[in-house]
C-alpha positions in Angstrom: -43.4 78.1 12.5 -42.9 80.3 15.6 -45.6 82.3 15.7 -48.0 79.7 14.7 -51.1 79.5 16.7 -53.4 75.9 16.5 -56.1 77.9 16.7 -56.9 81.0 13.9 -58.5 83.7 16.2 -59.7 86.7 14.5 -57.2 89.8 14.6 -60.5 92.0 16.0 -60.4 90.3 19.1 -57.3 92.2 19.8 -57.0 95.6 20.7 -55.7 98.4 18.6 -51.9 98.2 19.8 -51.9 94.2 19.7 -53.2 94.0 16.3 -50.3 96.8 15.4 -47.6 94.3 16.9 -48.9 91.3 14.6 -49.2 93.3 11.7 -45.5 94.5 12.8 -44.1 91.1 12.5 -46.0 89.7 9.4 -44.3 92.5 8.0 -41.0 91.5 9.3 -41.4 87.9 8.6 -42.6 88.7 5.0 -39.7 91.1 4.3 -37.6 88.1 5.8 -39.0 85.6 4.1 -39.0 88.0 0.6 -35.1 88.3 1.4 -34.9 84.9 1.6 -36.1 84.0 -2.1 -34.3 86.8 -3.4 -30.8 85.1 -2.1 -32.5 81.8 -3.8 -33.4 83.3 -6.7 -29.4 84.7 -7.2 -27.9 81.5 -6.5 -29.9 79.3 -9.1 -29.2 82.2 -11.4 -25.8 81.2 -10.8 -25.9 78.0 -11.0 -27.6 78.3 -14.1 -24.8 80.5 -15.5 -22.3 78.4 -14.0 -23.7 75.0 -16.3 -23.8 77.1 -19.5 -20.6 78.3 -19.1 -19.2 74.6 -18.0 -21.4 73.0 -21.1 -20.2 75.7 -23.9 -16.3 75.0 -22.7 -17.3 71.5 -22.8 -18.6 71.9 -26.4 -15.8 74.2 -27.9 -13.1 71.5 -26.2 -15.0 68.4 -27.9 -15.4 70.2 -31.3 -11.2 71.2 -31.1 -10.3 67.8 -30.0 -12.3 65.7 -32.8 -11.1 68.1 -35.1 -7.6 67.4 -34.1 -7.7 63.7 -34.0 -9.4 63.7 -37.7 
């Protein structure tokens, strides 16, 4: 992580304006990382649509083929 610290120090050791500017970019990283599994959550809802489809063609063109060859 970039902003990761080794140490936790309590935000109240800061003043008013640093404590602002890490509140700031938790918010940014959070909206960022919120963004991120939003984009994941689309693409395996996708993917997920994508293997039904594939496995109902998949059914309908077994089902048509041993009907033909019967």
């Amino acid at each position: 992580m970039p902003g990761h610290i080794a140490r936790q120090t309590s935000r109240k050791a800061f003043d008013d304006s640093t404590r602002l500017s890490l509140l700031e970019t938790d918010a940014d990283e959070m909206a960022a990382d919120i963004a991120a599994i939003r984009t994941l959550l689309q693409r395996l809802t996708w993917a997920i649509v994508g293997a039904g489809i594939t496995f109902s063609t998949s059914s309908i063109l077994l089902a048509i083929n041993l009907t033909v060859n019967t």
